[in-house]
DOROMAR-412336 format. One record per residue (C-alpha): residue in three letters; x, y, z. Coordinates in steps of 0.5 Angstrom, whole numbers, plus 500, padded with zeros to 3 digits. Layout:
ALAXYZ/...
This chain:
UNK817554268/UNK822550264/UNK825545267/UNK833546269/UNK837540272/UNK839543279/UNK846540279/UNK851542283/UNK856547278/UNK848549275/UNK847551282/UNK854555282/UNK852558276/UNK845561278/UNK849563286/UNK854568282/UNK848571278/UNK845573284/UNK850576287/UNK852580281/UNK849587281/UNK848592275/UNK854596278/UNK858589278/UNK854585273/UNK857577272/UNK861575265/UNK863569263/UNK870569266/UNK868572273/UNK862567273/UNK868561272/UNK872563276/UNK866566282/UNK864558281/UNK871555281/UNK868551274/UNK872551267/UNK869554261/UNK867548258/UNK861547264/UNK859554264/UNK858556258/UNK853550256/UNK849552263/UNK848560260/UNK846557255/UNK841552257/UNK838558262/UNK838563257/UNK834557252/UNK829557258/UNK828564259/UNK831564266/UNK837569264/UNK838574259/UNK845576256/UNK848583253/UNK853586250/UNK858590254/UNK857598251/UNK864601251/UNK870598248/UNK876597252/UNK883596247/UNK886590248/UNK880585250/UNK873584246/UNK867587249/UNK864582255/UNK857578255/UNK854580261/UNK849575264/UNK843577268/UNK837574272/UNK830574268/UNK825575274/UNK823567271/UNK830566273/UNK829569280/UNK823566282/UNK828559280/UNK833561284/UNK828562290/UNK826556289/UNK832552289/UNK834556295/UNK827554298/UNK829546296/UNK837546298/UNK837551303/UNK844548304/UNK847550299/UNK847557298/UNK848557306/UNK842557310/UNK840554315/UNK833550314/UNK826551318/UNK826547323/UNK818546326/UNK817544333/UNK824544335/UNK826548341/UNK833553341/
């Protein structure tokens, strides 16, 4: 697997792709927005995850006046095995609750 730098906007970046779905799938501007980070962060993290085979970008089929057909970008399945990972590593992050073992509730 490629090695992706787990920063914090990277870690942004990869919780809004896996919330999109293929009835709501992530483009550009929703994905700086979702992650509340500027253009000029996202962009270079799409494109290091796509160079790493981690996401897979596609154009928008139908045209719509007024605006350029969108990119959307999706998780490979190398992609999500990252993202479980990094879920598994910063369960913080994506808000859950690590395991605990030999505690009592």
């Amino acid at each position: 697997m490629a090695s992706i730098r787990l920063t914090r906007p990277t870690l942004e970046v990869i919780k809004v792709l896996l919330a999109s779905t293929p009835d709501n799938p992530a483009w550009g501007l929703k994905i700086c927005e979702e992650a509340d980070l500027g253009s000029g962060t996202v962009y270079p993290i799409l494109e290091r995850l796509v160079d790493a085979g981690w996401v897979t970008r596609y154009a928008e089929k139908e045209d719509h006046p007024g605006r350029p057909k969108r990119i959307y970008y999706e998780l490979t399945a190398l992609g999500q095995q990252a993202a479980l990972e990094a879920r598994q590593r910063k369960p913080r992050f994506f808000g859950l609750h690590p395991a605990v073992d030999g505690g009592t509730s």
